[in-house]
DSSP file (Angstrom, degrees, kcal/mol; ACC not computed):
  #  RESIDUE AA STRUCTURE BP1 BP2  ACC     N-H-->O    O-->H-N    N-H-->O    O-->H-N    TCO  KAPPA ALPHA  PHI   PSI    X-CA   Y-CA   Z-CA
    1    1 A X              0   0    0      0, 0.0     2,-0.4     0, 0.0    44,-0.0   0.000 360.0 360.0 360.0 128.8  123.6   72.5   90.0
    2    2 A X    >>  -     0   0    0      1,-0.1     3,-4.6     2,-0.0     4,-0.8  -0.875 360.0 -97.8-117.4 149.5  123.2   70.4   86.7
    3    3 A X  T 34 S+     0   0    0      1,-0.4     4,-0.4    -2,-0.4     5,-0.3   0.488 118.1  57.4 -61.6 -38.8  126.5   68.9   85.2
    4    4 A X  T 3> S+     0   0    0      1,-0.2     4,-1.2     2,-0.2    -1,-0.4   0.772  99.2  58.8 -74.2 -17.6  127.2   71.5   82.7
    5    5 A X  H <> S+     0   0    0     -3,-4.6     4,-2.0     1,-0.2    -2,-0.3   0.971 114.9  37.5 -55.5 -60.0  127.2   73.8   85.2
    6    6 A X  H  X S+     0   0    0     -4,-0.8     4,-1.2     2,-0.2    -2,-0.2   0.674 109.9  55.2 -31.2 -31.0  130.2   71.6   86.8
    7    7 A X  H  4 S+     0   0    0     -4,-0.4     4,-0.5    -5,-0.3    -1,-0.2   0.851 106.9  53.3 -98.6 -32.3  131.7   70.8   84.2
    8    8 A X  H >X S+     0   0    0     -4,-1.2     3,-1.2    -5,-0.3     4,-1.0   0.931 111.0  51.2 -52.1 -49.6  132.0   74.9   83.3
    9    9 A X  H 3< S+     0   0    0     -4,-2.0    -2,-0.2     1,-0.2    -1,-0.2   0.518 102.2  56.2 -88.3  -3.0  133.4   75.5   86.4
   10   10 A X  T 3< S+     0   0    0     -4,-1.2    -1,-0.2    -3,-0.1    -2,-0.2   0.400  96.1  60.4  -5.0 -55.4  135.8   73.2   86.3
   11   11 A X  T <4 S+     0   0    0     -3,-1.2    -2,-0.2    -4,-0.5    -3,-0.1   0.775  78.4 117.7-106.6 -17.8  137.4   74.1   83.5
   12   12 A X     <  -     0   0    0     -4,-1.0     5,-0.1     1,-0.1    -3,-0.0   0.030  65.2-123.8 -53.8 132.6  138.4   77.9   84.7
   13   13 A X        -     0   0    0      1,-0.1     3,-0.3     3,-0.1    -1,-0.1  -0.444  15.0-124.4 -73.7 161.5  141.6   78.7   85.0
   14   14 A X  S >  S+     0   0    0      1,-0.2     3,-2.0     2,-0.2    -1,-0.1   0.893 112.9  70.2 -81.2 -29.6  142.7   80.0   88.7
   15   15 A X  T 3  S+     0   0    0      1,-0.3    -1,-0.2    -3,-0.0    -3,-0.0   0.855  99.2  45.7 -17.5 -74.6  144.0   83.0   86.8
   16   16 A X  T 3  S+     0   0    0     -3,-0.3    -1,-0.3     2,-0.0    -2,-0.2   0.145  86.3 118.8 -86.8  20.8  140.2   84.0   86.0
   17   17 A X    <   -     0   0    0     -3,-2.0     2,-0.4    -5,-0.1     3,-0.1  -0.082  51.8-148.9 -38.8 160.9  138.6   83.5   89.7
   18   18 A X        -     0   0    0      1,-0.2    -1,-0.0     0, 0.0    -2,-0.0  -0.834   7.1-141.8-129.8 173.2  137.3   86.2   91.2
   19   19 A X  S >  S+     0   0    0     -2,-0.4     3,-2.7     2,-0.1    -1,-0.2   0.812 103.3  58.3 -85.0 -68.1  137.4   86.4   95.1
   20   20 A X  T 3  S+     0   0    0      1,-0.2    -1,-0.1    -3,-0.1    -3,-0.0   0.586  98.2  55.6 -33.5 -28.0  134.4   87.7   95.2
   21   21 A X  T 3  S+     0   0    0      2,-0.1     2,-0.4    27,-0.0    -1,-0.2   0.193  97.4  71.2 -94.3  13.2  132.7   84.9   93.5
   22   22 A X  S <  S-     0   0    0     -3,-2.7     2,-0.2    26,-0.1    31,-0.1  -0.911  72.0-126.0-136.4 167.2  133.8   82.1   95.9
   23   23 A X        -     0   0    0     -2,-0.4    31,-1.7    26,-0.2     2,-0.9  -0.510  34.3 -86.9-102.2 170.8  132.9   81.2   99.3
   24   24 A X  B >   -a   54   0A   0     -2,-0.2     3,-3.2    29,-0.2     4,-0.4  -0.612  16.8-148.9 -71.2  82.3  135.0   80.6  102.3
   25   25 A X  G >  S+     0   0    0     -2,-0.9     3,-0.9    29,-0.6    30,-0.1   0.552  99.3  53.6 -44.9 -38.5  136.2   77.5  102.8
   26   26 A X  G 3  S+     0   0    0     28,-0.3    -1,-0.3     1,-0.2    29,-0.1   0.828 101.1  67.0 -76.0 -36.0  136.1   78.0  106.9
   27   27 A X  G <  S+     0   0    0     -3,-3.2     2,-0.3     1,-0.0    -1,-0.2   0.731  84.0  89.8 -68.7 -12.4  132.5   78.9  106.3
   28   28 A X    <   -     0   0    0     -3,-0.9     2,-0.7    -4,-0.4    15,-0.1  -0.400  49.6-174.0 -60.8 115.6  131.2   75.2  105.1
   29   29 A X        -     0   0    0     -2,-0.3     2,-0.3    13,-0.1    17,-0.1  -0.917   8.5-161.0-134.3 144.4  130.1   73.1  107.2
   30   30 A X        -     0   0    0     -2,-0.7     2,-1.3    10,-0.0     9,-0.1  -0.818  22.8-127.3-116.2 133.6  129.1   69.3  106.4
   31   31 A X    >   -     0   0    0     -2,-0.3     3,-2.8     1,-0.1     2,-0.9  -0.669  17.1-160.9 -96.1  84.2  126.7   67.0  108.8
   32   32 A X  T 3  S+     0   0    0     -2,-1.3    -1,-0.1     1,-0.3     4,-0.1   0.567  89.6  61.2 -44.8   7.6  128.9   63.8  109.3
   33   33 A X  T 3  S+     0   0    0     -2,-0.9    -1,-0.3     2,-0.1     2,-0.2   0.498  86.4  90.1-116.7  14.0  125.6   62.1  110.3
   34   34 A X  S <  S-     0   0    0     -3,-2.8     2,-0.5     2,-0.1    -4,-0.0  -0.596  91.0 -95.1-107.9 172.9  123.5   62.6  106.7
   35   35 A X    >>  -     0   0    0     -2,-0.2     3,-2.3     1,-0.1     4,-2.1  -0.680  42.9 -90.7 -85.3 140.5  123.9   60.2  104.4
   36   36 A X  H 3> S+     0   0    0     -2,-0.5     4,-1.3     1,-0.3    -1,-0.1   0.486 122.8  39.8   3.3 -69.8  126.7   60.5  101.3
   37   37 A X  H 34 S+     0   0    0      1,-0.3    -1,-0.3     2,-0.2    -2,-0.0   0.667 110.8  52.6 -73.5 -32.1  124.6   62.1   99.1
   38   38 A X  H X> S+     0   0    0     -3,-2.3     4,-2.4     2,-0.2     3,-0.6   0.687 106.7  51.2 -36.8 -59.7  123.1   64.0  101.1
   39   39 A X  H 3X S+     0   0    0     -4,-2.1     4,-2.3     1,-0.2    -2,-0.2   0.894 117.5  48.6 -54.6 -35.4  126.5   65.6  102.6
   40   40 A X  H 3< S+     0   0    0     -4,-1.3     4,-0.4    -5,-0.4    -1,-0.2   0.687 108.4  45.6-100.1  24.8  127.4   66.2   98.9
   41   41 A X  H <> S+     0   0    0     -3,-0.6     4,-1.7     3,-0.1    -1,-0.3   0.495 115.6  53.0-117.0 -33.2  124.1   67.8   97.7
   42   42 A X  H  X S+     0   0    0     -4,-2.4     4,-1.4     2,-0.2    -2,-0.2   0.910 109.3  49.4 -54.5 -43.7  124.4   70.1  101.1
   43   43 A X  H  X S+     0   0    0     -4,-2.3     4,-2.3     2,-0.2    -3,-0.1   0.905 107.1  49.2 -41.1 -68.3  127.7   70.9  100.0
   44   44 A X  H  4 S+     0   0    0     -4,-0.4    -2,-0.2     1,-0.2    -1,-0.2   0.951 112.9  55.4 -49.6 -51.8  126.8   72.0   96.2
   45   45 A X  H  < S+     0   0    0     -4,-1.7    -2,-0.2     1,-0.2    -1,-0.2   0.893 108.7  45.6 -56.7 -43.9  124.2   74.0   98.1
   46   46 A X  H  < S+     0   0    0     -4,-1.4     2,-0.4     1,-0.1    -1,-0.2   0.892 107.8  55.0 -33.1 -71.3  126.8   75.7  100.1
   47   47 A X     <  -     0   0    0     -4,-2.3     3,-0.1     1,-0.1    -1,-0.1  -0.730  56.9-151.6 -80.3 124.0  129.5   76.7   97.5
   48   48 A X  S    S+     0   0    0     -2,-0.4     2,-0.4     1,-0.2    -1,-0.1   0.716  98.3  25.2 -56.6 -25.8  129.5   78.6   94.5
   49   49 A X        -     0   0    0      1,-0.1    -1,-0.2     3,-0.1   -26,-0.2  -0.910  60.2-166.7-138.9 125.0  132.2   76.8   93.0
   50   50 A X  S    S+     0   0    0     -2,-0.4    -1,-0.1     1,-0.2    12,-0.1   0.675 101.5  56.1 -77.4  -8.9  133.0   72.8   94.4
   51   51 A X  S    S+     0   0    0    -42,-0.1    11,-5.0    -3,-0.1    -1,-0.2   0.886 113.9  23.9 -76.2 -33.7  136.3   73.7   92.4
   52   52 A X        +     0   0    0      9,-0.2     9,-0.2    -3,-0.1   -29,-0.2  -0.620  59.0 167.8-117.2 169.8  137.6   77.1   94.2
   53   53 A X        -     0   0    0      7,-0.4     7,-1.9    -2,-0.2     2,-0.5  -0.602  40.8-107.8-172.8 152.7  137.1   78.4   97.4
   54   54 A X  E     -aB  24  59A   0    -31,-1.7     2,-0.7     5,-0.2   -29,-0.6  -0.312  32.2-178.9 -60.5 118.1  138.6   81.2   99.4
   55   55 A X  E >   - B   0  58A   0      3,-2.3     3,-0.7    -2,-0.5     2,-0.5  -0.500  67.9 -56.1-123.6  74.4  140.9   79.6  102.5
   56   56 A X  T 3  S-     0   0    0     -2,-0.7   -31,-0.1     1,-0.2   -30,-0.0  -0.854 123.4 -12.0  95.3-126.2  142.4   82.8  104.5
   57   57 A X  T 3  S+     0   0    0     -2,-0.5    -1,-0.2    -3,-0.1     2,-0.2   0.246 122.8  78.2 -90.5  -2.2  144.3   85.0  101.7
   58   58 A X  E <   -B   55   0A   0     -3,-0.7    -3,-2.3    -5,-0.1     2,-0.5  -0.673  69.8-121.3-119.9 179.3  144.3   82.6   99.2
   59   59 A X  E     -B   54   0A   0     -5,-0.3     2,-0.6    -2,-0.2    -5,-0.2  -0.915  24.3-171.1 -99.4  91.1  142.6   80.8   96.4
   60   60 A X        -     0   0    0     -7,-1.9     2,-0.6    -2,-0.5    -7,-0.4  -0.876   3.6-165.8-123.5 122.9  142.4   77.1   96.4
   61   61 A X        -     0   0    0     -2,-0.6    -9,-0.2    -9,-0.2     2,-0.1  -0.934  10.0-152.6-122.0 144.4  141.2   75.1   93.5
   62   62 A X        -     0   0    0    -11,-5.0     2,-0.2    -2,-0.6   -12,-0.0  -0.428  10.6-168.9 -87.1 152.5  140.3   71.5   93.9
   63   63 A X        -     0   0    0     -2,-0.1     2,-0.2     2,-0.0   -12,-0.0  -0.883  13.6-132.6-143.0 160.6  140.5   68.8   91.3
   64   64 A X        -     0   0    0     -2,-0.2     2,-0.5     4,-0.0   -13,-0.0  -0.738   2.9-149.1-101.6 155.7  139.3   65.4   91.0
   65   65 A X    >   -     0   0    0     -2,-0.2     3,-1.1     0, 0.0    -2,-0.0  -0.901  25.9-141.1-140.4  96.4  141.1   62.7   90.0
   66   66 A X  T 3  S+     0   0    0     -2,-0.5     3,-0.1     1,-0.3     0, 0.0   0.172  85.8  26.4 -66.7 151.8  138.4   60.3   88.2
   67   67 A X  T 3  S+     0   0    0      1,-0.2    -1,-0.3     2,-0.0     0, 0.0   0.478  83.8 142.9  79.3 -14.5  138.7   56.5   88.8
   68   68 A X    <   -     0   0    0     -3,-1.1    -1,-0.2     1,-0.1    -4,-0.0  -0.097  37.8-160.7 -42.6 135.4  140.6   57.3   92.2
   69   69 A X        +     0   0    0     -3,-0.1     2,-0.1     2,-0.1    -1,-0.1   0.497  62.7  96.8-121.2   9.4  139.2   54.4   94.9
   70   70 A X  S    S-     0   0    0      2,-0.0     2,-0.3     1,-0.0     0, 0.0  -0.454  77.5-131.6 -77.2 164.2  140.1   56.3   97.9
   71   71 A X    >>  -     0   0    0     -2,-0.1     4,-2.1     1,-0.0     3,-1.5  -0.800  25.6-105.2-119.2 156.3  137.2   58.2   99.3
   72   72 A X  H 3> S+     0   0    0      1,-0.3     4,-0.9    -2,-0.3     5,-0.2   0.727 124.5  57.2 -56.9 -27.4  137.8   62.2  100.3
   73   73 A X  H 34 S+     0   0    0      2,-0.2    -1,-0.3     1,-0.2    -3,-0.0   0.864 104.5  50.3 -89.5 -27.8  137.9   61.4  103.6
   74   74 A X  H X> S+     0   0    0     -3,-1.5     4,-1.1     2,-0.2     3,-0.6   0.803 116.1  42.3  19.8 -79.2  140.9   58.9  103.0
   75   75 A X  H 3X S+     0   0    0     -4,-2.1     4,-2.0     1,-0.3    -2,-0.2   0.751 103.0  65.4 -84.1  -2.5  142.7   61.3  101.2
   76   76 A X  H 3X S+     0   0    0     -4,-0.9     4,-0.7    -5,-0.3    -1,-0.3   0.547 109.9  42.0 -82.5 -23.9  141.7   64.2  103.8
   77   77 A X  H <4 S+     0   0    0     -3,-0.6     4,-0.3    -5,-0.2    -2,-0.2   0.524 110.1  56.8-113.4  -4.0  143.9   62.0  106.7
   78   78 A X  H  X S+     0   0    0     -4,-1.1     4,-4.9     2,-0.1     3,-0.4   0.858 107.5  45.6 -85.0 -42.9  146.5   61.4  104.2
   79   79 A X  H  X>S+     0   0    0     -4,-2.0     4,-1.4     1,-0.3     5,-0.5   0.986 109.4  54.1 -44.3 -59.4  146.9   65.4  103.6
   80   80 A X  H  X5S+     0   0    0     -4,-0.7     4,-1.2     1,-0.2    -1,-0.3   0.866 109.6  50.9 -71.9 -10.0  146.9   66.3  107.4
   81   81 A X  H  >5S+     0   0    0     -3,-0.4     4,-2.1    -4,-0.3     5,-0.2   0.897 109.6  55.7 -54.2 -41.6  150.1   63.4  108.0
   82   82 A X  H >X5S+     0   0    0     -4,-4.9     3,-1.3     1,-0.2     4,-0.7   0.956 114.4  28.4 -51.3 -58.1  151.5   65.1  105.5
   83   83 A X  H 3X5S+     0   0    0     -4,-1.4     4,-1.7     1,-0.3    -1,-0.2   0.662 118.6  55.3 -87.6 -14.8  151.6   68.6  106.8
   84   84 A X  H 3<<S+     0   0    0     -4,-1.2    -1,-0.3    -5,-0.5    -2,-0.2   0.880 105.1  55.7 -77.6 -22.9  151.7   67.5  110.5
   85   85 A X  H << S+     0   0    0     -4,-2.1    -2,-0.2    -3,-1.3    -1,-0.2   0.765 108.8  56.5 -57.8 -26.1  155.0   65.5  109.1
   86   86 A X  H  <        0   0    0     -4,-0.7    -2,-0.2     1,-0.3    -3,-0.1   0.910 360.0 360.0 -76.4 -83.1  156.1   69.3  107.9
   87   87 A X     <        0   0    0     -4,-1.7    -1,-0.3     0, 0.0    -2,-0.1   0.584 360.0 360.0 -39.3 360.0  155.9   70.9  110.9
């Protein structure tokens, strides 16, 4: 996927998703044992969009928040405190 491709897909508003056009977030699955770059070049390969992806009945688009110095996995244990704090 080369950068303008990214950077295109990015910018879509969730408005003009399609369902059809995004994959299933339950279906991705990531090899905790390959190396960084590797996990995120498996990934790209995975998804049609690293921005959207389908999760049950809804639409979820991702952003990035550039300069950030937590790592996704970081902010991946902060999210599930939150929502186990919810329940």
């Amino acid at each position: 996927m080369t950068l303008e491709k990214l950077s295109e897909l990015k910018n879509i508003p969730i408005m003009e998703l399609k369902r059809e056009e995004l994959s299933n977030a339950g279906e991705v699955v990531i090899d905790q044992f390959k190396s960084r770059n590797q996990r995120v070049q498996f990934f790209l390969e995975q998804v049609k969009n690293p921005f959207a992806q389908n999760v049950g009945e809804y639409i979820l688009q991702i952003g990035y928040a550039q300069g950030e110095q937590e790592t996704l996995d970081e902010r991946m244990v902060q999210l599930v405190r939150k929502q186990t704090a919810i329940i």
